[in-house]
N, C-alpha and C positions, 0 to 999 in steps of 0.2 A: 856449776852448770847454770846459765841464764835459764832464767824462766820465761815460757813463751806461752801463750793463751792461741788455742786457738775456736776454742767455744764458741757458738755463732751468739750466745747470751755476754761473751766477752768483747768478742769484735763491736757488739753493739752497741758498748761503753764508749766507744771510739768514733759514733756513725756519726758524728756532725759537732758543731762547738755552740756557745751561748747561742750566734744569731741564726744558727738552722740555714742559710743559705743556699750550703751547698753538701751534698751525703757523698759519703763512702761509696767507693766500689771497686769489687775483686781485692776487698784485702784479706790475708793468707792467716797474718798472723798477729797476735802483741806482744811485743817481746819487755821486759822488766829491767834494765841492766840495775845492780846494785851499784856498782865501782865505775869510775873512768876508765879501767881497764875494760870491763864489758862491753864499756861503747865503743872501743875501739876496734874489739875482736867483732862487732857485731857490724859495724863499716866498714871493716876490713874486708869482710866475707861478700856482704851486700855489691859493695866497690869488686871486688874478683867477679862474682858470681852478674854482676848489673842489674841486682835489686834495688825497686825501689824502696825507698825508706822516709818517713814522714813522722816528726818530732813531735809529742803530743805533752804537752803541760798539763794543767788545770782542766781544761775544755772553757774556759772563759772570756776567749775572743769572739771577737765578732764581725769577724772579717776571712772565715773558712781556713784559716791560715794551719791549726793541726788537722786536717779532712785529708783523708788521702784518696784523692778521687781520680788515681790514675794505677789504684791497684798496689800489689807489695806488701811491706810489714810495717806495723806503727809502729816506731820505740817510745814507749811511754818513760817520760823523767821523775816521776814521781818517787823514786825510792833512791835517788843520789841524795844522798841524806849528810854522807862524808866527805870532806873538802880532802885536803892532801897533808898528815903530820905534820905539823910545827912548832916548835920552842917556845910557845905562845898560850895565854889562859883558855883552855876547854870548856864551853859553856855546854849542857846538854839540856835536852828535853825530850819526852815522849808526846807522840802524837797521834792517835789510831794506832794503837797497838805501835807502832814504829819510834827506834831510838833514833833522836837527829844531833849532830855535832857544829857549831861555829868555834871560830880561832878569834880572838879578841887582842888587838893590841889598845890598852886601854891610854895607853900614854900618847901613840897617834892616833887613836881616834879612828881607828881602822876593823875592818872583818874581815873574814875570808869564811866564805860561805858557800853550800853546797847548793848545784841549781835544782833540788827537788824542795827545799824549805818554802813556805810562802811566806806572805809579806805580812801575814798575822803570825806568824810562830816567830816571827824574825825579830819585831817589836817583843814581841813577850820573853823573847831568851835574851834581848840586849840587853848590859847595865842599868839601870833605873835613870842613869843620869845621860846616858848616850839616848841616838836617835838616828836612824836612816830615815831623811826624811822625805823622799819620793812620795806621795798619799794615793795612791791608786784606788780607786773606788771600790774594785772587788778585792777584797781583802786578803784571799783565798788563790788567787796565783802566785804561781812560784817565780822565785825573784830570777831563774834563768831566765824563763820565757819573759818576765819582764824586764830584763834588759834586752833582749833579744827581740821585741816591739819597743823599745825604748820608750814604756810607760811614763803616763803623767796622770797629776790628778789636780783636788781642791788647790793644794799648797805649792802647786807648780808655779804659781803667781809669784810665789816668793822665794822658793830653793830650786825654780828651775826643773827640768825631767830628767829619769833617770842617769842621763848620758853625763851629767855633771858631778854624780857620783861612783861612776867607775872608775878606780886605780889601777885595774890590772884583770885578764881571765887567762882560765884554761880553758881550751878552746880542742875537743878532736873535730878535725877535719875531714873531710865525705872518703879520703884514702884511708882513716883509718889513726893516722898522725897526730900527735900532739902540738899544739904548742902555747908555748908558758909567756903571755907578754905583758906590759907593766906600760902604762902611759906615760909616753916619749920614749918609748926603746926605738922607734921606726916611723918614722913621717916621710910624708908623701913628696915627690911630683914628679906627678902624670901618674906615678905607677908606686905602687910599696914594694921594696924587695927586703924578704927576710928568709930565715929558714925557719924547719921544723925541730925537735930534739932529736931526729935522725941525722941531721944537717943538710938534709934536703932543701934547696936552694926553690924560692918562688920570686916569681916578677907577677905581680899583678896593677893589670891596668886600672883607672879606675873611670867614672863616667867624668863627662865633662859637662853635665850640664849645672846651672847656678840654681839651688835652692833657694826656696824662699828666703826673709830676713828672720821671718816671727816664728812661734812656735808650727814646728811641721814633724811630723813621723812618715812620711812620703817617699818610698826609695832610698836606695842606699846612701848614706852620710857620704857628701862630695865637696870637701871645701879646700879651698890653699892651707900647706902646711898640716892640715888632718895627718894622725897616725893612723896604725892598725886595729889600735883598740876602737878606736871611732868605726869604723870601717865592721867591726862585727856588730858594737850597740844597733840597735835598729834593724839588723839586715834580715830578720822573719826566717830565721833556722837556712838561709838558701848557702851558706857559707862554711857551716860548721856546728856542732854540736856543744854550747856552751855548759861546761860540768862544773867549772867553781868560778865565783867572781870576788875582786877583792874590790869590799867599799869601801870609799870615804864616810865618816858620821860624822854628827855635831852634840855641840850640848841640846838638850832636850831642854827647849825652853821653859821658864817657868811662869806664871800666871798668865796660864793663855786664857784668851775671854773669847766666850762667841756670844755674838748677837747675829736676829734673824728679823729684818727689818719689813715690815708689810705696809702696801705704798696701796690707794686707793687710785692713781696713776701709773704708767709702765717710763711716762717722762719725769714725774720725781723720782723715782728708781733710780733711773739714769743718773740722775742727776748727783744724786746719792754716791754710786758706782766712781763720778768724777771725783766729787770733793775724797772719797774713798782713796782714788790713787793721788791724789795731793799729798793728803796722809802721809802716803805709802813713800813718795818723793823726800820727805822730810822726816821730821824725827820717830814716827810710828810707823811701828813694826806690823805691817798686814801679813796676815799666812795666805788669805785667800780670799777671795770675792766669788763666788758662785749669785748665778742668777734662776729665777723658777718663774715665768711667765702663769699667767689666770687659770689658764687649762691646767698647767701642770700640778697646780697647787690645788685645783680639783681632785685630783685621781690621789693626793695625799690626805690621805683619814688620820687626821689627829685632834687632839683636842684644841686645841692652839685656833686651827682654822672651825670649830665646827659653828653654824649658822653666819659665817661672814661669807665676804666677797671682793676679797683684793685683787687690784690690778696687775700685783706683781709681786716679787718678795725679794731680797737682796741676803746671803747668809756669807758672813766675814768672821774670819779669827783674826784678834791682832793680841798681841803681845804687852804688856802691863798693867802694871796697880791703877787701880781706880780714880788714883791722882793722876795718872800719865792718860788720861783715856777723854782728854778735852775735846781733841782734835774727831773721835769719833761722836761725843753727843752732839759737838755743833754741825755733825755733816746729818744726822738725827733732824737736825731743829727746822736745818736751812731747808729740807726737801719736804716738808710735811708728810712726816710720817705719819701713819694710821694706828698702826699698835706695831710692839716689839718686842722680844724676846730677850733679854740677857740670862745668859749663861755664866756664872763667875766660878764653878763648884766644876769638878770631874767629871762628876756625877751629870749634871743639866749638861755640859759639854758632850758626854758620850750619847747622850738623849737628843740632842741634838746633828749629832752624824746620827744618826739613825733614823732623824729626818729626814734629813737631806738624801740617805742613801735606802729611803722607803719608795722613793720614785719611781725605780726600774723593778722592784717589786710589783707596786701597784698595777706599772702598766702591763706587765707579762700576764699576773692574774686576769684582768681586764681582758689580754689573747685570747686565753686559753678559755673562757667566759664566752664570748662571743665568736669563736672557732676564728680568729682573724689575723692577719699581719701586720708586723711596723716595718718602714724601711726609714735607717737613721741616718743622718748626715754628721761628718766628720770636720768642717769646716773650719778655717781660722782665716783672718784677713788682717792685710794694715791698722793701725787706729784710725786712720785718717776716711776710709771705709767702711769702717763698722756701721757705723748709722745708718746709710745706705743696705749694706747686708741684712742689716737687723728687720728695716723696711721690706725689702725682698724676702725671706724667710716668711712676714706677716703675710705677705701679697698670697703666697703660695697655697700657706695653709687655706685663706679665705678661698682662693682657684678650686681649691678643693673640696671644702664644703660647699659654694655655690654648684657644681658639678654634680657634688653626688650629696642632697640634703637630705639628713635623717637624723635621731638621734645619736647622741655619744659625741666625743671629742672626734676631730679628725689630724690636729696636729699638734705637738707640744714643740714649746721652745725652751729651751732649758741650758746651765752648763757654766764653764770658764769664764764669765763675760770679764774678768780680771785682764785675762790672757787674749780676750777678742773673738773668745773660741765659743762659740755655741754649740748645741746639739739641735736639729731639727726632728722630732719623730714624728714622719705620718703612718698614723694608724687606717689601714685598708681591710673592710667589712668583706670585702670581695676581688675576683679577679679585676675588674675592670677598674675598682679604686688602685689598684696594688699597680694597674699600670701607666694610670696619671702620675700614683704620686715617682714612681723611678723616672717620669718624663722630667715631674718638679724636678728630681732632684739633678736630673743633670743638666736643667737651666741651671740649678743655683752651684751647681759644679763650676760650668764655663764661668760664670761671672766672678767666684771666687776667685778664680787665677786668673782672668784678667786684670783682678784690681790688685794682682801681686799675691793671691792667701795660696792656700794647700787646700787639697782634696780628704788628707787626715792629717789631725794635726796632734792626736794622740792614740787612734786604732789601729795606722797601719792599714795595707790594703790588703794581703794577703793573694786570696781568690777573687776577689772582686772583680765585677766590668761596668761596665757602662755603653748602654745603648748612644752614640751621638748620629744623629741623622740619618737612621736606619742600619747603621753599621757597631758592630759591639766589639770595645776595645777592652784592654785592661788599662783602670785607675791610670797607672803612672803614663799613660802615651798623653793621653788629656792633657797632664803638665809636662811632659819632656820632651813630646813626640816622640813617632816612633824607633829613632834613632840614640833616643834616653834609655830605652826600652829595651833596644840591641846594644849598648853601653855596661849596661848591669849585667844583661847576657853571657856576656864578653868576662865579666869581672867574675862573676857567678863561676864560668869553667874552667878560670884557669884556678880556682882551688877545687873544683869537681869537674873534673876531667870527663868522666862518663858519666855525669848528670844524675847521680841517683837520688842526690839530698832534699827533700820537702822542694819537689819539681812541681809547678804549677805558682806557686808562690812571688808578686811580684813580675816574674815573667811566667806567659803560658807558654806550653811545652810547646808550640809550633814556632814559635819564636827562634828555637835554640836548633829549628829545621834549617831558617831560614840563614840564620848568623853562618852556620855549616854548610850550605851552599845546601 
């Protein structure tokens, strides 16, 4: 028997995700499946009956994506805990009361892993010498839904996001369907055709429009040659219900160093940042370049900063002995550093993400302190552009405290600057700040994709819109138009025929009015 919730103290587990955006409504029920088989039998019914259904992970996006705000049943994934039997080492752990299983092939270097585990129990059940190494900031999502946003994080600078580590998933489909596919069973053009394990026959279109070059999480994965497994990473649940994925691992590096570099300048930073990916170009191993601009590194209560006033701060992992770390003290020397941090020990290393990842802590408390909102930006751009971006971002913030001058921060920049990717957050005291900064933000929208970037380049869009010239679209029209927009559509129904799957997502439901005459 699945277990279903339908307590209005349960449902209300379910009303909204990390960034509150957008709430629930008219939803019936939550349903638990344990096994692949439950999810099947539970899409099967939904698909007969034309329920909706809305896939809920963690609750740790930020982008409305598990919100079921069109009514229906939420399936919650948190208790696929079991991958599928194999002839392969059983690793186990408990976790809240709950026993979870991985499959380890320790000679390739591979898992097979259930999509309710998260990306902290997955590290801790690995070999001591293995390593998935995606770094996703919230620790605490489970690795379906994160490949299913095609998560990145710090070390995406250097291993790339999650999509580079998929080998292979199981996949039930919005009928109910399985299927079992393995990266390069099925490549694309124009359209994938494969079957299901019923041998049910599909042709699926795919969009046509060109994705950015650089790091993007922006609609459905569309490139020459793409297979199928590409085609579910990223797609935000609108395709299919992801139940086991198989990853690739690596060796678990050894003598990682973090240093956290504090610049009484935001152009030594910089500068710092370049000689950093020189580095990174040649013999030294970078994990990661994160950037914390003045404001942000205010809202961090540590000892490290308490009675200073830096410009900026720069936090990098690179990989070797003390003798191989030439190349990172003379990018130290060249930029005139202020003070710094070395990290050489686990120990200061784990004190050190806990830095870096006190940020989004601080500023939530900071919310809920002053009753107030952030609205964040997802951006990434060319290299060749950044500068320019970077300056835009500053203009915005400043737009905004000139506008509305009061105490408190009004905008933090922070993030990737490895990868080009920042974070903008502006914090709004009030309605009226909350609706400058969505004006910011969709100046710095257009501008980004004019100069080539993405709109997310690691959240995904989910539910989101965007106001442009008094008309409110969804994210991905801004970059594809709106015939990118009826492309995914397109793609979306021919594996959910009557639309039931996490509808709203990527496309809004009147879209799929429109594609159907």
């Amino acid at each position: 028997m699945i277990r279903k919730e339908t307590a209005p103290e349960s449902l209300a587990d379910f009303a909204t995700d990390e960034s509150g955006i957008v709430q629930a409504v008219g939803v019936e029920a939550v349903c638990f499946p344990q096994s692949e088989q439950e999810v099947c039998e539970i899409l099967a019914e939904a698909n007969e009956t034309r329920t909706l259904i809305t896939t809920s992970g963690a609750g740790t996006g930020l982008n409305g994506g598990r919100v079921a705000i069109h009514g229906g049943m939420v399936m919650a994934t948190q208790e696929l805990r079991t991958p599928q039997p194999r002839e392969l080492l059983a690793l186990q752990a408990e976790q809240f009361g709950q026993q979870y299983v991985i499959y380890i092939d320790e000679k390739r270097q591979e898992a097979y892993v259930p999509a309710g585990v998260s990306t902290e129990l997955l590290d801790q059940m690995l070999p001591e010498e293995l390593l998935y190494p995606p770094d996703p900031t919230e620790k605490s999502g489970f690795i379906g839904a994160n490949i299913a946003c095609n998560a990145s994080g710090s070390r995406t600078f250097h291993y790339g996001a999650s999509r580079n580590w998929v080998l292979g998933l199981r996949v039930v489909l919005p009928t109910g369907d399985i299927i079992d596919i393995t990266h390069g069973d099925y490549t694309a053009d124009g359209e994938l055709r494969f079957a299901n394990q019923s041998g049910i026959q599909y042709a699926v279109p795919l969009p046509s429009y060109q994705m950015p070059a650089g790091k993007n999480a922006a609609g459905l994965y569309a490139r020459p040659g793409m297979d199928l497994v590409d085609l579910f990473v990223g797609s935000e649940g609108i395709l299919g219900v992801i139940t086991e994925v198989h990853l690739k691992l690596t060796e678990r590096p050894d003598n990682i160093v973090g240093e956290i570099a504090f610049f009484s300048s935001e152009a030594d930073a910089l500068g710092f940042v370049e000689d950093l990916r020189a580095a990174a170009a040649g013999a030294m191993t970078v994990l990661s370049i994160e950037y914390f601009d003045s404001n942000s590194l205010d809202f961090m209560e540590h000892e490290v900063l308490a009675g200073k006033d830096y410009g900026a701060a720069i936090y990098t992992e690179v990989v070797g002995t003390l003798d191989e770390l030439d190349p990172l003290i003379a990018a130290l020397e060249a930029n005139d550093y202020a003070a710094d941090w070395f990290a050489d020990s686990s120990e200061e290393e784990l004190e050190q993400k806990e830095f870096r990842h006190s940020l989004p802590d601080e500023v939530h408390a900071y919310l809920r302190r002053h009753n107030s909102q952030a609205w964040i930006t997802d951006f990434a751009v060319p290299a060749e552009k950044f500068p320019e971006m970077l300056q835009a971002y500053h203009a915005a913030g400043a737009a905004l405290r000139e506008k509305f001058p009061r105490e408190g921060e009004h905008c933090l920049v922070f993030g990737h600057i490895g990868n080009y990717h920042l974070h903008v957050e502006f914090i709004a005291h009030n309605s009226e700040e909350l609706a400058m900064a969505k004006q910011l933000y969709s100046e710095l929208a257009r501008q980004a994709i004019a100069w080539g970037g993405t709109v997310s380049a690691e959240h995904g869009v989910g539910k989101k819109t965007l106001t442009v010239d008094g008309r409110t679209m969804p994210y991905l029209e801004l970059m594809y138009g709106k015939q990118g927009v009826i492309e995914i559509a397109r793609t979306k129904q021919a594996l959910d025929p009557n639309l039931i799957l996490n509808v709203g997502n990527m496309v809004p439901r009147s879209y799929f009015k429109e594609l159907n005459g």
